[in-house]
C-alpha positions as CSV (number, residue, x, y, z in Angstrom):
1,X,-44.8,82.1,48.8
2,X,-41.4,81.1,50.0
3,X,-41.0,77.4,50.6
4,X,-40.4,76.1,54.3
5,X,-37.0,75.6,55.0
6,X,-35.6,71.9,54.6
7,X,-35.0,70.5,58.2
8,X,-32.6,67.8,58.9
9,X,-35.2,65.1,59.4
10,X,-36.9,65.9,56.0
11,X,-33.3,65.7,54.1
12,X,-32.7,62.5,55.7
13,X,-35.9,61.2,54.5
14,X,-35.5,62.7,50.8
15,X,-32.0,60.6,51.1
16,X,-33.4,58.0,51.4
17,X,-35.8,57.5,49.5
18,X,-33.7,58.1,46.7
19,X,-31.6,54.6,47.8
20,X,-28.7,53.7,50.2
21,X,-27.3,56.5,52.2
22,X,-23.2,56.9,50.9
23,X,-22.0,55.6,54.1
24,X,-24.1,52.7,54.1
25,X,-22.8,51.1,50.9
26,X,-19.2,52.1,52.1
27,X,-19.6,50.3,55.3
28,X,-21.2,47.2,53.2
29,X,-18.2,47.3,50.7
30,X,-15.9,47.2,54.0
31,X,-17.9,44.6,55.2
32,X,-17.5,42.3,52.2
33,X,-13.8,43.0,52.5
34,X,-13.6,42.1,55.7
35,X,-14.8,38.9,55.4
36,X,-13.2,38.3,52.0
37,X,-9.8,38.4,54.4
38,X,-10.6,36.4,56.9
39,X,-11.8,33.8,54.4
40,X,-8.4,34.3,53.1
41,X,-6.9,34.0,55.9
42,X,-8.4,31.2,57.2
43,X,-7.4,29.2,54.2
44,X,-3.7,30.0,54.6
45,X,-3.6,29.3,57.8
46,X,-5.1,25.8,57.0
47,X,-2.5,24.9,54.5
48,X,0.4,26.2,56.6
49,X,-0.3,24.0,59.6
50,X,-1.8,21.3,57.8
51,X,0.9,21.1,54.8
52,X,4.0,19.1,55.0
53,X,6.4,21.4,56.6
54,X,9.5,20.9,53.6
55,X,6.4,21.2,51.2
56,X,6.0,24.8,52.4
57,X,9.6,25.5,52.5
58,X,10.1,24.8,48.9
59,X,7.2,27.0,48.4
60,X,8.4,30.5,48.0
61,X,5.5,32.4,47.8
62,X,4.3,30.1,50.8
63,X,7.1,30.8,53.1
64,X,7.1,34.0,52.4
65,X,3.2,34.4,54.1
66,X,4.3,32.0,57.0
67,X,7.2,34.1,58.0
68,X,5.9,37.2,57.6
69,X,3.2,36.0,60.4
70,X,5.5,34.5,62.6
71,X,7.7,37.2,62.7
72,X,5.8,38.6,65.6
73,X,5.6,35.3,67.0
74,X,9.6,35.5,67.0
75,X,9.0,39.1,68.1
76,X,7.3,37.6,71.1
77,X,8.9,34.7,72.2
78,X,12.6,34.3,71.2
79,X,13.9,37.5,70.2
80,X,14.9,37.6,73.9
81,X,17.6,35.1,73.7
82,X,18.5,35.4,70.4
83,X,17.9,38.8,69.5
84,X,15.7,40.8,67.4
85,X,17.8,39.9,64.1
86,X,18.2,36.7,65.5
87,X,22.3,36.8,65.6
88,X,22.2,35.2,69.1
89,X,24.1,36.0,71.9
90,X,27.5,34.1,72.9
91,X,27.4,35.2,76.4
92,X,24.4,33.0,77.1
93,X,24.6,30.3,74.0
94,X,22.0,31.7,72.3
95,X,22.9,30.6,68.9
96,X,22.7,32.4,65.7
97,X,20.0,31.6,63.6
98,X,20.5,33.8,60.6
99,X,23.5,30.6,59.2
100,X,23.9,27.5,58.1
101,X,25.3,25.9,61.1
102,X,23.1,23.6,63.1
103,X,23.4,22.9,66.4
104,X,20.6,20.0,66.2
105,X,19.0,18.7,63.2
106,X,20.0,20.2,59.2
107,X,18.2,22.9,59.6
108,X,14.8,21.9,58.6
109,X,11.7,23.4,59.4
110,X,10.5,19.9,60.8
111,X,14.1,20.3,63.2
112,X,13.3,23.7,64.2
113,X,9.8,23.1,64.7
114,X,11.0,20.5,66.9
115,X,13.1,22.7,69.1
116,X,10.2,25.3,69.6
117,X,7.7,23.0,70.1
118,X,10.0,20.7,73.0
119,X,13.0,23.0,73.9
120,X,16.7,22.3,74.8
121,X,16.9,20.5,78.6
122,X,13.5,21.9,79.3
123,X,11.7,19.2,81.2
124,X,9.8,18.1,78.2
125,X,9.2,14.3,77.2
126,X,10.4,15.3,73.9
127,X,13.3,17.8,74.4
128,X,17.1,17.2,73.6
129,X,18.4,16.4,76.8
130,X,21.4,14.5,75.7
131,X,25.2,16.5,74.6
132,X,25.6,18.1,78.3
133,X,29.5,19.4,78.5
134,X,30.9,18.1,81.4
135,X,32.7,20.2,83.5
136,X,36.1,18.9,83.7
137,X,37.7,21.5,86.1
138,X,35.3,20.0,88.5
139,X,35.7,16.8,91.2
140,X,32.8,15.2,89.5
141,X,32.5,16.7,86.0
142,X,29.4,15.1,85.0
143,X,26.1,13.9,87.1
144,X,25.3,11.2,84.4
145,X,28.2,10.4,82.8
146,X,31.6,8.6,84.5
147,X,34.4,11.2,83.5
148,X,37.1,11.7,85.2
149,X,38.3,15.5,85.7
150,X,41.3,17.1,84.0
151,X,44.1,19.1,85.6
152,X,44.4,22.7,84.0
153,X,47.1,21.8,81.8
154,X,45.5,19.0,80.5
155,X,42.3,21.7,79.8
156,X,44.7,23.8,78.0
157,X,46.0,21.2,75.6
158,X,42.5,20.2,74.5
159,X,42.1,23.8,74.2
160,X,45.4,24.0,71.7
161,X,44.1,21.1,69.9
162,X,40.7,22.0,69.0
163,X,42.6,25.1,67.8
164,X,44.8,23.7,65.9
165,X,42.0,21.6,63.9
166,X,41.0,25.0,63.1
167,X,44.0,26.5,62.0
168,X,45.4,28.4,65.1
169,X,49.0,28.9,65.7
170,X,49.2,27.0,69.1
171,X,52.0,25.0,70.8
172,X,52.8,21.5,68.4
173,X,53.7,20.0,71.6
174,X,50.6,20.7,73.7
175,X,48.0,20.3,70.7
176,X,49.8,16.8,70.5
177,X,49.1,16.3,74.2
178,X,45.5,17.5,74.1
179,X,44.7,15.3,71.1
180,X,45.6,12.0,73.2
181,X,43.5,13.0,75.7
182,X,40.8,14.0,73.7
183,X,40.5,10.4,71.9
184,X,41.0,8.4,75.4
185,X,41.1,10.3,79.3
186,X,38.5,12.9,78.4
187,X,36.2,11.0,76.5
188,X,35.2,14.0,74.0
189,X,35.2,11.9,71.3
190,X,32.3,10.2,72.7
191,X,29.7,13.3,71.8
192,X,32.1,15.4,69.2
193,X,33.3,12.5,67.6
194,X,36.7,11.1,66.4
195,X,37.5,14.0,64.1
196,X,35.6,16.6,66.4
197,X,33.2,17.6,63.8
198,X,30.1,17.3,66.3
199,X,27.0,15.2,66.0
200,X,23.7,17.4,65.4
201,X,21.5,14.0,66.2
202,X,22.3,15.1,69.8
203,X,23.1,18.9,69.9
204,X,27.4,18.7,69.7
205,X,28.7,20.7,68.2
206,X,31.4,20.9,65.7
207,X,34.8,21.9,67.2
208,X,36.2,22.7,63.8
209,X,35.2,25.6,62.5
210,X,34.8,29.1,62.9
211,X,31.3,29.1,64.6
212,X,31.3,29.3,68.5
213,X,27.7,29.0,70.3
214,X,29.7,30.6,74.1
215,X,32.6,33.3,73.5
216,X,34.5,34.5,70.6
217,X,36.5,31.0,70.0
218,X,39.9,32.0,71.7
219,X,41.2,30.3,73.7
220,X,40.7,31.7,77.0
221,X,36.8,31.2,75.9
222,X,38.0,27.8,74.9
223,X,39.2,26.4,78.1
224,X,36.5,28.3,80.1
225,X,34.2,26.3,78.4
226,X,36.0,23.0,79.2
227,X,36.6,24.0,82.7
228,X,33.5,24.6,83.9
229,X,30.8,22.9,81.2
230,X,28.2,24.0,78.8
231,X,24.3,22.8,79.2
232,X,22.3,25.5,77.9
233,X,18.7,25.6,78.1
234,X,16.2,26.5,75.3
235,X,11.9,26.8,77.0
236,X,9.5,24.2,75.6
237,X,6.6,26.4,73.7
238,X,4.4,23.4,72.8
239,X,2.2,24.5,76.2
240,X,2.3,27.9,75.1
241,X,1.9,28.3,71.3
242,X,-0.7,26.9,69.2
243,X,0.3,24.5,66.4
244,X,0.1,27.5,64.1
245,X,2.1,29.5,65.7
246,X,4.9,26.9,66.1
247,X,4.6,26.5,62.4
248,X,4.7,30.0,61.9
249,X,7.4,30.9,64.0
250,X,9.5,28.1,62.6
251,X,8.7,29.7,58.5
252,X,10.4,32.6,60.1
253,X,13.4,31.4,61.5
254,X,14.0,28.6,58.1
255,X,13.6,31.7,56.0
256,X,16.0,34.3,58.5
257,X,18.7,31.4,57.2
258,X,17.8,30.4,54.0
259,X,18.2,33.9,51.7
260,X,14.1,35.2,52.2
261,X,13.6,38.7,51.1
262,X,13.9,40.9,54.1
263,X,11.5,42.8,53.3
264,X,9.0,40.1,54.0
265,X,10.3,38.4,57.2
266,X,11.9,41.2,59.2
């Protein structure tokens, strides 16, 4: 006699008996997994926003995770400004952030932590609010500060001498001009200091080499900038951002200027 032909209730019942259906020890496997990452996780999340923030630096392996979860962190918050490789943008005065050069701080992750967290002139306790570029071409070049203004030829001698400190063929006469009043009528010394090389405790910067945070360093760029002032603006993310993230972030942008594989951060 032929035997009765296996439905699909009966097969699931044979199935089991026999032990764990296939796609139930799968889906435990996944499970276990699953929570074996977030355990992980966790825990490196822990020690990057609870570590000393140099510690991690000189940590490669743990730089290396902190950027590679800030990069979309960057992705969402500054790549705007200072673009997706994070070369800046000298039409704005966005700065680079892929070199050495510092426009506040050395560089740290503590100083660019800092800058997330507080921002440039953002209405923040804790942001940099000092180094504003007076506008000399201006009646009244500075709100705050008691500078007298500069006629354009007195603009374009500064101009010839801050090129000239960097190596530009320029006029001997007018850089000569533009150094005296550099040291005494326009006061820059006061922020760049004597030998114009910038002071990153307050954001100026150094007017001697080849690095330029508006314009392509000519000298039309030059006296534009003196003519009509710099104070650019960087948003506070402290309200924004958890601590993590501002830790993260900051990995990211330490390790876009400090040689980390690519691979791993971009």
């Amino acid at each position: 006699m032929p035997r009765p032909k296996e439905t699909g209730f009966r097969r699931r019942i044979r199935e089991a008996a026999r032990g764990p259906a296939p796609w139930l020890a799968a889906a435990f496997v996944a499970a276990l997994a699953g929570a074996a990452w977030l355990i992980h996780d966790a825990r490196l999340a822990a020690r990057l926003v609870g570590g000393d923030p140099e510690a991690i630096a000189s940590d490669r392996r743990l730089l290396e995770a902190g950027a590679a979860r800030g990069r979309s962190v960057y992705g969402a918050h500054c790549a705007g400004c200072h673009g997706a490789a994070g070369k800046g943008d000298r039409a704005v005065g966005a700065p680079d952030l892929t070199d050495a050069d510092w426009l506040y701080g050395s560089g740290r992750v503590s100083d660019i932590e800092k800058v997330a967290a507080h921002g440039i002139r953002a209405h923040d306790p804790r942001s940099w609010n000092l180094a504003v570029m007076p506008a000399y071409g201006q009646a009244t070049p500075s709100v705050t500060e008691r500078v007298p203004p500069l006629a354009p030829g007195e603009i374009a001698a500064v101009a010839d001498y801050l090129l000239s400190l960097a190596g530009r063929p320029v006029d001997p006469l007018s850089a000569r001009q533009g150094q005296a009043i550099y040291a005494g009528k326009g006061g820059c010394y006061d922020c760049h200091t004597n030998d114009a090389k910038g002071d990153a405790a307050i954001g100026a910067p150094d007017l001697t080499d080849a690095t330029w945070l508006y314009g392509d360093g000519g000298r039309a760029a030059v006296i534009y900038s003196i003519t009509h002032g710099r104070q650019g603006m960087c948003p506070a993310q402290a309200g924004r951002l958890s601590p993590l993230r501002l830790r993260e972030v900051s990995l990211y942008v330490y390790a876009l200027s400090h040689g980390a594989p690519p691979h791993k951060v971009r």
